[in-house]
C-alpha positions in Angstrom: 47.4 -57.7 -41.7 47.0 -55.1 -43.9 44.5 -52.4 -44.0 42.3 -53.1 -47.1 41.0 -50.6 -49.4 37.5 -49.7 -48.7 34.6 -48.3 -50.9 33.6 -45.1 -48.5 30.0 -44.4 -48.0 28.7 -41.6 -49.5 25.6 -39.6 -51.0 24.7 -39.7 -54.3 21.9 -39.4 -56.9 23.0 -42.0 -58.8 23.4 -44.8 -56.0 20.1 -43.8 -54.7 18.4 -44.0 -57.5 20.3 -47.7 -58.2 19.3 -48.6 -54.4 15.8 -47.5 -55.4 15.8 -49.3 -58.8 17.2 -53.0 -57.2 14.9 -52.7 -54.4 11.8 -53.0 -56.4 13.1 -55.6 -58.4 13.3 -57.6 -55.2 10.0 -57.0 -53.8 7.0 -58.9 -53.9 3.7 -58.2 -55.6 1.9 -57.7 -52.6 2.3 -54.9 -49.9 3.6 -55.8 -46.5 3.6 -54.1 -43.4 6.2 -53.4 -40.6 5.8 -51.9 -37.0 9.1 -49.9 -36.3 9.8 -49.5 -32.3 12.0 -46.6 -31.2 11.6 -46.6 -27.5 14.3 -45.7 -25.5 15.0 -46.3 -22.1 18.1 -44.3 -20.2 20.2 -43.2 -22.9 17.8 -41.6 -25.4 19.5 -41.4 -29.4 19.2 -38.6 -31.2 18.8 -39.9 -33.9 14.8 -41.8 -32.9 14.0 -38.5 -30.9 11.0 -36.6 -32.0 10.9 -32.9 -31.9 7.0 -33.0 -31.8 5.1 -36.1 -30.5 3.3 -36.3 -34.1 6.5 -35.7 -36.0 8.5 -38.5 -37.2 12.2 -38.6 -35.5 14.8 -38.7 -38.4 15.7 -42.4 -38.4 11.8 -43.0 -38.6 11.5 -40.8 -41.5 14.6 -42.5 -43.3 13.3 -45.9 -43.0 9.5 -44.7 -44.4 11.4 -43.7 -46.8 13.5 -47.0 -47.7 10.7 -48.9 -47.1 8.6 -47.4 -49.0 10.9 -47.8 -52.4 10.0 -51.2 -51.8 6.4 -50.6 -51.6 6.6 -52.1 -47.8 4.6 -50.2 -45.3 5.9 -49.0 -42.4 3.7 -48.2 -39.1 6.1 -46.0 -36.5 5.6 -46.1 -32.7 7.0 -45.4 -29.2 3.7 -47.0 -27.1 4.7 -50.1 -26.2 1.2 -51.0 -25.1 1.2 -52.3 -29.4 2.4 -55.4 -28.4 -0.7 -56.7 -26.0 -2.2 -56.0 -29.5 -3.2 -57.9 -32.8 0.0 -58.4 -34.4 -1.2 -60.5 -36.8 -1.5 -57.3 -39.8 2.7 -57.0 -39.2 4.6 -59.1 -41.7 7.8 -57.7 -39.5 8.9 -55.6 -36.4 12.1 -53.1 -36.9 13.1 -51.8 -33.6 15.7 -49.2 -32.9 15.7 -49.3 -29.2 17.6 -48.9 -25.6 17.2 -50.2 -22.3 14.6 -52.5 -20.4 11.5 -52.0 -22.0 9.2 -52.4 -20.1 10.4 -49.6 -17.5 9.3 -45.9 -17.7 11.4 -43.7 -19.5 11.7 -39.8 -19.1 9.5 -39.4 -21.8 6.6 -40.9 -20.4 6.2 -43.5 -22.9 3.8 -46.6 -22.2 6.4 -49.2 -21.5 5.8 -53.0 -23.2 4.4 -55.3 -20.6 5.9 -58.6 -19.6 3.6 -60.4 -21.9 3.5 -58.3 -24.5 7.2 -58.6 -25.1 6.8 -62.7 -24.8 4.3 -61.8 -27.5 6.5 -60.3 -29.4 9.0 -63.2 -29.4 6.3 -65.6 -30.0 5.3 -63.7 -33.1 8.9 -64.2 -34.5 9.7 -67.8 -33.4 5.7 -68.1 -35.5 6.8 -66.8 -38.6 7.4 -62.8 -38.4 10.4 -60.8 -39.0 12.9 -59.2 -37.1 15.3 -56.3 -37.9 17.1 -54.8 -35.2 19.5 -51.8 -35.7 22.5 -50.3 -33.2 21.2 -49.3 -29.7 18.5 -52.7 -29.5 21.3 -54.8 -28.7 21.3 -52.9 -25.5 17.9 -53.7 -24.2 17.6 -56.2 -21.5 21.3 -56.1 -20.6 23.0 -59.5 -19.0 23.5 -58.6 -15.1 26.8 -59.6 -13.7 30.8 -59.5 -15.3 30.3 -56.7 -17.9 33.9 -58.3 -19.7 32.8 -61.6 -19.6 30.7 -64.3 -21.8 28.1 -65.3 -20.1 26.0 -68.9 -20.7 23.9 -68.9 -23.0 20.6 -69.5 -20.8 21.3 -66.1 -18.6 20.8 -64.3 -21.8 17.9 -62.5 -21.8 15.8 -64.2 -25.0 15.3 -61.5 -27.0 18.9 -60.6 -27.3 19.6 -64.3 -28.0 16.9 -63.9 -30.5 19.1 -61.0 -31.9 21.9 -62.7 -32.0 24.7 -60.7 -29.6 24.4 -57.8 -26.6 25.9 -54.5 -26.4 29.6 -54.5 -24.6 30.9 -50.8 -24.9 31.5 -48.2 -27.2 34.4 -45.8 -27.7 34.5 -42.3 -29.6 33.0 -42.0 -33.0 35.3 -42.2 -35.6 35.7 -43.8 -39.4 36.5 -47.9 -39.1 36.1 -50.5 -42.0 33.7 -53.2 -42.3 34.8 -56.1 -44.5 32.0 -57.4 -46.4 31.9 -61.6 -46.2 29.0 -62.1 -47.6 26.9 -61.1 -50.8 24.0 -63.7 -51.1 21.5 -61.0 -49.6 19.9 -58.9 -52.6 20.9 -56.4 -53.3 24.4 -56.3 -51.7 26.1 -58.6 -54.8 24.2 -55.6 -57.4 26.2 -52.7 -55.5 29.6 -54.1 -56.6 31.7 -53.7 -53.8 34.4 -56.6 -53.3 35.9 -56.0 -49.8 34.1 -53.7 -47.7 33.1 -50.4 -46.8 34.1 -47.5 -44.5 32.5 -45.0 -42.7 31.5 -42.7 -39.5 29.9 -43.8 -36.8 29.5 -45.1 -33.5 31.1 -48.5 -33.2 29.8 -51.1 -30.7 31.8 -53.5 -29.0 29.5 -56.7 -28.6 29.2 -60.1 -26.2 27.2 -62.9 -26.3 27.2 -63.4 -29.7 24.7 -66.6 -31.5 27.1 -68.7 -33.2 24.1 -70.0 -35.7 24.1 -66.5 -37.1 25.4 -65.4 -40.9 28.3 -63.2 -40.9 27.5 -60.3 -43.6 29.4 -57.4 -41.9 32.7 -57.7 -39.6 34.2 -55.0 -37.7 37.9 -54.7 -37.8 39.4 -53.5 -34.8 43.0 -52.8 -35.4 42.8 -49.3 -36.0 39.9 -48.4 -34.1 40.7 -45.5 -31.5 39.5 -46.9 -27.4 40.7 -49.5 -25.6 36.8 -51.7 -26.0 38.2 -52.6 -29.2 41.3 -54.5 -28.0 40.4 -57.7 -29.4 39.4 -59.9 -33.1 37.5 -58.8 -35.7 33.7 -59.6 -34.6 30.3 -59.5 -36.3 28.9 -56.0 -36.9 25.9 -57.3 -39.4 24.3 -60.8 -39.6 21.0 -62.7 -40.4 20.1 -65.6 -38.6 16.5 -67.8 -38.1 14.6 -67.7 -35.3 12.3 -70.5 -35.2 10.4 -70.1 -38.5 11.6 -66.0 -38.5 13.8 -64.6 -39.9 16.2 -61.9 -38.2 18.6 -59.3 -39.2 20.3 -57.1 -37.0 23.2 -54.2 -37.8 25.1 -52.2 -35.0 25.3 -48.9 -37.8 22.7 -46.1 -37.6 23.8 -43.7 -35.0 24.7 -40.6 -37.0 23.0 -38.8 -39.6 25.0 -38.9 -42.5 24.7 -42.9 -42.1 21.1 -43.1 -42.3 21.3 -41.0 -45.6 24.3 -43.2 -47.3 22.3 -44.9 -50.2 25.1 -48.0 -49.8 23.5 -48.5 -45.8 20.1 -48.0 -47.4 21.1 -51.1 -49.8 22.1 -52.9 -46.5 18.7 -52.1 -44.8 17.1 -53.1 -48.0 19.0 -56.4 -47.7 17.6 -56.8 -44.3 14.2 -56.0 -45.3 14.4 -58.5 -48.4 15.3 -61.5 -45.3 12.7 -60.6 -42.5 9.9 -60.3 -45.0 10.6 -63.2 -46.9 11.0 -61.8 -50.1 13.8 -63.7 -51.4 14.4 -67.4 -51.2 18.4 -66.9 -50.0 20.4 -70.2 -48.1 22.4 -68.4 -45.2 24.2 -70.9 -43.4 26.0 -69.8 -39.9 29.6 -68.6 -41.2 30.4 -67.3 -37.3 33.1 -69.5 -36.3 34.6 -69.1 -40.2 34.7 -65.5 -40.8 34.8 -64.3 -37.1 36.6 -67.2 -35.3 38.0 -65.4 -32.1 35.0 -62.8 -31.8 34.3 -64.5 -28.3 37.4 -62.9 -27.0 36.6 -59.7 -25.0 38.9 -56.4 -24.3 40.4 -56.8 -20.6 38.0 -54.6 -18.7 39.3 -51.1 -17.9 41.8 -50.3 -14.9 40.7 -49.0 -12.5 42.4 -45.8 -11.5 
């Protein structure tokens, strides 16, 4: 297979302002609310670390900012004590998270509770959103084979509510995404017929929902680490979760990605699901576009 030609994300005025423009198109008339999560537990990304407790990490401040060209208000935390309170004023919850949340972290964070994180998936399977991005498919990993499937019912529910778990990751690097999907506004409006490529930090992923829609698949043929051994797999999809509606993408670790106007259009897309803005039939395309993404790398040798 050939390597397609892909539309590279990068900055610009124009696209911004066409992101911006699109967005409110999309939007409803009356302002909604989401609670973004950036708790981290072990590994702690740069990119949702504050500098100063009252001042917004740069993924936080992004995301205000996305949000808010759609008029969509966006309350930012790392207490996870929120969640043993009234969530009934969130129309959604974004979380860009790491770990088992409800342990202490180094950063002396209230962890979620037990019940507050059944709370939380209660609130979704009710009605609420859901928009995960990169590490959160890390939290509440799977114990046992690290290479290896496992049934359905040992995965932890909220990452069966997300729709896949974190395998592995090798070095950042550029990789493509083919695009198999368009139905989410306003991905068709940006124009791009294939895919995109860019720098990030790739995940390799497990476990994966096959009722989700494909929008985003990672090719692995030229991807540099040996985690990538295997089929093309989902990168980006939307799925339901009772009467929610989910979106998750495995993007966002670096910089430069979080200010790309064409990942702001996919976050956008995301948005436009969890809140119920658009009325969009997504029908699982897993076993279609991804058909052999339940075939893992070999685990590394051990030397």
């Amino acid at each position: 297979m050939q390597r397609r030609e892909m539309i590279k994300l990068v900055s610009s005025g124009f696209l911004a302002m066409m992101t911006r423009s699109l967005a409110r198109a999309e939007t409803a008339q009356q302002k909604k609310k989401v609670l973004f999560f950036t708790r981290n537990v072990g590994y702690y990304h740069d990119i949702v670390k504050r500098k100063d407790p009252n001042e917004l990490s740069f993924a936080e401040q992004r995301f205000v900012e996305i949000a808010g060209d759609m008029d969509v208000e966006v309350v930012c935390t790392k207490d996870g004590r929120v969640f043993d309170q009234d969530l009934s004023g969130y129309d959604a919850f974004a979380f860009y998270c790491n770990g088992d949340l409800t342990q202490p972290n180094d950063a002396n964070e209230p962890p979620m509770s037990a019940t507050g994180k059944e709370r939380l998936l209660a609130a979704v399977r009710g009605g609420k959103g859901f928009l995960g991005f990169h590490s959160t498919c890390g939290c509440w990993r799977t114990p046992g084979d690290l290479y290896a499937n496992a049934p359905r019912e040992k995965v932890d529910p909220f990452l069966r509510m997300l729709g896949a778990e974190f395998l592995a990751h090798g070095p950042q690097q550029e990789a493509s995404l083919t695009l198999v999907s368009h139905r989410l506004p306003p991905i068709a409006s940006l124009g791009i017929a294939e895919g995109v490529a860019f720098y990030d930090e790739w995940y390799s992923m497990k476990n994966f929902n096959p009722d989700m829609h494909v929008i985003l698949v990672q090719e692995t043929r030229y991807l540099e680490g040996d985690c990538y051994r295997r089929p093309p797999f989902p990168c980006t999809w939307a799925r339901r979760e009772g009467e929610g509606h989910v979106f998750f993408t495995s993007m966002g670790h670096t910089e430069d990605v979080w200010t790309s106007p064409i990942f702001a259009t996919f976050v956008t897309a995301g948005l436009n699901w969890v809140l119920k803005n658009v009325n969009v039939d997504l029908p699982a395309n897993f076993s279609r576009v991804t058909p052999q993404a339940d075939v893992l790398p070999a685990p590394p040798s051990k030397k």
